[in-house]
N, C-alpha and C positions, 0 to 999 in steps of 0.2 A: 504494500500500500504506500504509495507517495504520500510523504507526511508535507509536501508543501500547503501552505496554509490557502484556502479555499476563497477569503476573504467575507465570509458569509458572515452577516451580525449574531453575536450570539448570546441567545436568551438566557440565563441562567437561574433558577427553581433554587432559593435558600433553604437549607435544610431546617427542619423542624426542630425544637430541642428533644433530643433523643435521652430515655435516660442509662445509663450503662450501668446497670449495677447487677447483671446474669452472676452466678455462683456456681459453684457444681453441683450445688443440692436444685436448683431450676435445671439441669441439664439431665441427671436421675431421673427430675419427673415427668420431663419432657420425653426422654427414652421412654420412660412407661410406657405413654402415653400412645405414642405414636409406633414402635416397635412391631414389626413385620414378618421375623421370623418363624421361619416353620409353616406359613401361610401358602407357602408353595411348595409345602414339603422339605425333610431337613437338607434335600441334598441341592437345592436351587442354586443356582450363583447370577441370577438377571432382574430379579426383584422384581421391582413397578411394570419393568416390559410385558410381566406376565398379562397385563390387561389387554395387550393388544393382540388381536387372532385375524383368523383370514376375515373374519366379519368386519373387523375395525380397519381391515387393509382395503377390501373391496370399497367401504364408505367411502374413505377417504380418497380414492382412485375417482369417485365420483365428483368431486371438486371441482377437477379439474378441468375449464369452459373455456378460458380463455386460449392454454396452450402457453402460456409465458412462464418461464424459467427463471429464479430470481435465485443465483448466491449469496447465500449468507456467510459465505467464508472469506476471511482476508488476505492477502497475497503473503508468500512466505520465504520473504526473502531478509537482508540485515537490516532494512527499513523497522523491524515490527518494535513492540513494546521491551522486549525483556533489557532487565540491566541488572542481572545477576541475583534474584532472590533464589534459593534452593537452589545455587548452583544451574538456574534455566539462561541461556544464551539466544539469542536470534538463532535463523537457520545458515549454514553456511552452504554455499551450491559450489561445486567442484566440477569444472572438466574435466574428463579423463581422454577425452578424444574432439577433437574440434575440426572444423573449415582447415583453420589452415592448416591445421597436421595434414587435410586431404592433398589441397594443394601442392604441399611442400612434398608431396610423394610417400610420405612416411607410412602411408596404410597402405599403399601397391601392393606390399609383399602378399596381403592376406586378399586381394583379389575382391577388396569395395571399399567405397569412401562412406565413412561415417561420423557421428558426434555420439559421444556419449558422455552423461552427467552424473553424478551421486551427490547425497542432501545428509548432512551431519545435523543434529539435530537434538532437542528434548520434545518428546509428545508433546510434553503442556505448554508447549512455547507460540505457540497462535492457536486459532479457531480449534478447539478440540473437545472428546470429553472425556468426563475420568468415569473411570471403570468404578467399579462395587469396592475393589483391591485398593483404592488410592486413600482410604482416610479410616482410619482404627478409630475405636472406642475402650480408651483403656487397653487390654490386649485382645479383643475383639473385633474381627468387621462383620461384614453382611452375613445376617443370617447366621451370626455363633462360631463360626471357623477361626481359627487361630489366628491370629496376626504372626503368626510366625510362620504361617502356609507362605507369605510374601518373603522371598529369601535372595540372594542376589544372583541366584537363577532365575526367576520371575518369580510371579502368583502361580500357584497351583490348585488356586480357588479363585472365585470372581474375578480372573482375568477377563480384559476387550476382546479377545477372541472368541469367548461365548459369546457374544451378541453379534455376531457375523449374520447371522440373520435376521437380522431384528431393524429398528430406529426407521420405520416406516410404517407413515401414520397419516392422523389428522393433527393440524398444526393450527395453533391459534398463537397470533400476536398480540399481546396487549401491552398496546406502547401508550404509557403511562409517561411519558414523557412529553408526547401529543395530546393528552387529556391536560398535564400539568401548565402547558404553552412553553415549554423549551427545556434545556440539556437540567436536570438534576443536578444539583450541587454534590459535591464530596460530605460524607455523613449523611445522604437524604436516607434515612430508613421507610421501605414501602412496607406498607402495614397491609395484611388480609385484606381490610374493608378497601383499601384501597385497589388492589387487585380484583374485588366483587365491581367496584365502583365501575373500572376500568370496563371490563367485560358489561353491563351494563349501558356504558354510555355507545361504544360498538356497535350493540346489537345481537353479540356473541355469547354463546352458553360455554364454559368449560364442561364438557364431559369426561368421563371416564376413558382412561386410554389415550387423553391426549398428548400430544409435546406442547408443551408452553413454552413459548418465547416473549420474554419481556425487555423493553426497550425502554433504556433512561438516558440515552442519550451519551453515555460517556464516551464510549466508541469515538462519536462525532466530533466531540466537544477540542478531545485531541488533537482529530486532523482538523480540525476546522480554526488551530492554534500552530498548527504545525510541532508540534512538541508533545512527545507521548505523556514528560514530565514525571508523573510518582504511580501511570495506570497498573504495572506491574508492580502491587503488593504496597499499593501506598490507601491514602485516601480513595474512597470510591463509594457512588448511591449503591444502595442494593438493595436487597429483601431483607425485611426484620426477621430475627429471632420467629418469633408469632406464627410466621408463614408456614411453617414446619408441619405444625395443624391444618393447615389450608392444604398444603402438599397430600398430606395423609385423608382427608374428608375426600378431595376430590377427586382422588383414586387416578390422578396422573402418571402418563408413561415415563415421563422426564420433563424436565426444566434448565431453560435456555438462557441468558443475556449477552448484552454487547458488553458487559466489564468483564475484569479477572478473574474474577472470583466468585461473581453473584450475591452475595451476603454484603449488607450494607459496613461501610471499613471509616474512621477506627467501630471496631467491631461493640456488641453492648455488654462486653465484658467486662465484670470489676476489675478483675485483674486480667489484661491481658498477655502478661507473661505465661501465666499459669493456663489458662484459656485463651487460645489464638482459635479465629475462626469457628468459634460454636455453633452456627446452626451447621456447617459442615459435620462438626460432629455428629450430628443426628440423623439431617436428611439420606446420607451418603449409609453406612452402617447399618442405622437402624429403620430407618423407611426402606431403604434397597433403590434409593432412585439414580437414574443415569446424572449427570449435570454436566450441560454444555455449556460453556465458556468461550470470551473473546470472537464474540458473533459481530459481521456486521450488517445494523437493519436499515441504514438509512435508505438503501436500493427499494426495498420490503416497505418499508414504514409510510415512505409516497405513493408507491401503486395500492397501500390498502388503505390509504387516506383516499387518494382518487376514486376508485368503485366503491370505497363502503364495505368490502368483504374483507374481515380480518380472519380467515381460516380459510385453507388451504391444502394441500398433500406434501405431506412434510418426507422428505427422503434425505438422513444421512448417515450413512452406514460406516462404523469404524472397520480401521484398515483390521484384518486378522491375524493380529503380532502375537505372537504365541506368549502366553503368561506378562503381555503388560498391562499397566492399568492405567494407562490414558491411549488416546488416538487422534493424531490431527485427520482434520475431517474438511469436506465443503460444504458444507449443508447446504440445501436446494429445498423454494416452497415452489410448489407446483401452482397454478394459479385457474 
């Protein structure tokens, strides 16, 4: 993605006072609460996907009237956000064979001229999602399995390569950013009601089995600054704590944004030493839900501002890397 700056004015949504004072005894009961396990039986490793079947795949193939193809993924090249949080780097792309090696003769011997390239890389370094495997509870993830099934040979449980078949659907966007009148501020926390709100003013039902994709603008806010600035692991809008409930009542397949990390940052944790990223703790583990990260909607966000449909045929399938727990992806809403 060319981070030069777009020049486009930009609206900015002050954040609410948020109050931070989550503990581990609210993350206990929020596990309670929302915890999924065994619900698909003990030996699952795809969680929330379980809601989507051929019935929710044919629907959602029915969508599709206009025929337009809209990426939701970002280009992945040393342009992107990362600047070293967990050790995640940009992508780095490599020749191994080029033009001019053809030119210069050097491929003759082998009797044809060609290019060849390879991509150095972290999964979670653009548009991707994380696997069931990518966030423990204590020594637990999805569904009860060891956190020590994850070893530095891969996952041997809840890896992306179970879902090889899966992440095709009905897609809803509820950009909450175009309800709000422009980019969310860093600390905006989206509350439930606000997400009902959103869907709501649309016109659009979340059902069961969907991908939700929610858009707050930060994605944009960036390039439209030309400066990715703190998007990888700094401030950023997201979803509240709260949502976690929302996630779990409405029996979704997964959940999308254009930030990092989707959970509203600094996070509403007392201590965020102690607790980094809580609703991850929960959703991820013990809901069993896919989370797609570093989406981007503004392509999306104007064609379902133009017609009035904000759902769609959501298709994006992770690569099948044996025992990892992320995957860069392009996501595609079918229209």
């Amino acid at each position: 993605m060319d981070m030069a700056s777009t020049g486009a004015q930009i609206q900015i949504i002050p954040a609410p006072k948020l109050e931070r004072t989550l503990t581990r005894a609210d993350l206990d009961i929020m596990a309670d609460k929302v915890r999924n396990w065994d619900r698909w039986g003990s030996d699952d490793e795809i969680g929330t996907l379980n809601f989507v079947g051929e019935e929710e795949v044919r629907a959602a193939a029915a969508l599709v009237r206009k025929g337009r193809v809209i990426s939701m993924g970002m280009d992945f090249n040393f342009q992107g956000p990362q600047k070293g949080w967990g050790n995640r780097f940009n992508p780095i792309h490599t020749m191994l064979q080029t033009g001019t090696d053809a030119v210069a003769g050097n491929q003759d011997w082998n009797g044809i001229r060609y290019a060849d390239d390879m991509v150095t890389m972290p999964l979670q370094c653009g548009t991707q999602w994380d696997a069931l495997g990518h966030v423990f509870f204590d020594e637990k993830m999805w569904n009860g399995y060891d956190a020590r099934l994850v070893d530095s040979t891969g996952a041997k449980k809840n890896g992306i390569d179970k879902t090889r078949d899966r992440m095709v659907g009905r897609g809803v966007l509820l950009d909450v950013a175009r309800m709000k009148g422009g980019y969310l501020d860093d600390g905006y926390g989206i509350s439930a009601a606000e997400l009902d709100e959103c869907a709501a003013a649309q016109g659009v039902e979340i059902r069961r089995g969907d991908y939700v994709v929610v858009r707050t603008g930060h994605m944009e806010r960036c390039v439209d600054r030309g400066d990715w600035g703190g998007y990888a692991g700094g401030d950023a809008p997201g979803l509240r704590f709260e949502t976690a409930e929302w996630i779990h009542r409405n029996e979704i397949a997964a959940i999308c944004t254009d930030t990092w990390g989707c959970e509203v940052r600094p996070n509403e944790s007392a201590d965020s030493k102690a607790i980094n990223q809580p609703w991850h703790w929960i959703v991820i583990p013990m809901i069993g839900i896919s989370m797609g990260e570093i989406f981007n909607l503004r392509e999306l966000s104007q064609d379902c501002s133009e017609d009035g449909v904000y759902e769609f045929m959501f298709c994006a399938p992770a690569l099948p890397i044996t025992g990892a727990v992320g995957s860069p992806i392009n996501p595609l809403a079918i229209k």
